[in-house]
C-alpha positions in Angstrom: 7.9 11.9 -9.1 6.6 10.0 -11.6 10.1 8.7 -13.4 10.9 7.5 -9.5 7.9 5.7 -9.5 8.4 4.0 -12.8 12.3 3.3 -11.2 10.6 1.4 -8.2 8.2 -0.2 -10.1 11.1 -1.7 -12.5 13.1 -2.5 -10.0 10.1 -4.5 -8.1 8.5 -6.4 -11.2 12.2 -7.4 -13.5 14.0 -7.7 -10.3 12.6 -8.7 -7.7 14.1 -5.8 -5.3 12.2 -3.5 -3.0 8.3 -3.3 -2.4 6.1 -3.8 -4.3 4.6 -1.0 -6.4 2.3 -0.1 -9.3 2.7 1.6 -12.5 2.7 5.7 -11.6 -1.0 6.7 -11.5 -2.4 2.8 -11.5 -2.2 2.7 -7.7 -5.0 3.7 -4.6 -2.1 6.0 -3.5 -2.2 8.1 -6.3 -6.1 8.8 -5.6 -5.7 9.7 -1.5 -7.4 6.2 -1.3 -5.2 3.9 0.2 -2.2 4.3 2.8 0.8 1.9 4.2 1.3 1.5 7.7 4.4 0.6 9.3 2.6 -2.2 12.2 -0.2 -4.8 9.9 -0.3 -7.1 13.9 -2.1 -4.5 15.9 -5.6 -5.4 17.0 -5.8 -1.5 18.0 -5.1 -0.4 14.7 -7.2 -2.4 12.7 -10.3 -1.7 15.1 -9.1 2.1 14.5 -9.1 1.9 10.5 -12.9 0.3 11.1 -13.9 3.1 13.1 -13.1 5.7 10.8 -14.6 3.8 7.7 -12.0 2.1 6.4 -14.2 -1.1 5.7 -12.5 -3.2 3.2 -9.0 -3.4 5.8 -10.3 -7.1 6.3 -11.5 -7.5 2.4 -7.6 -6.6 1.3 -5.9 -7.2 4.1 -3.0 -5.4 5.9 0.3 -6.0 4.3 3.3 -6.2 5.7 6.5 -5.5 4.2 
């Protein structure tokens, strides 16, 4: 996992290609603390996130890829 983590992470910051990603164990993800979603223009989802304390949604914002 980690040596295709370091690929994408490569691939994102020399390249320019793909999403972007961190350094393997320097991200939110790695903790359980942060999560993608695949719709960032839903009024229902971001009142949802809210709801089930995921305060800082507005703080960081949603990004789409």
């Amino acid at each position: 996992m980690f040596k295709k983590q370091a690929e994408l992470y490569i691939k994102y910051t020399y390249y320019g290609e793909g999403n972007p990603a961190s350094w393997p164990g320097c991200s939110f993800h790695n903790w359980g603390l942060a999560v993608d979603m695949a719709r960032s223009d839903d009024p229902k989802l971001v009142q949802a996130l809210k709801e089930q304390g995921w305060s800082q949604t507005e703080e960081y914002g949603l990004l789409a890829f």
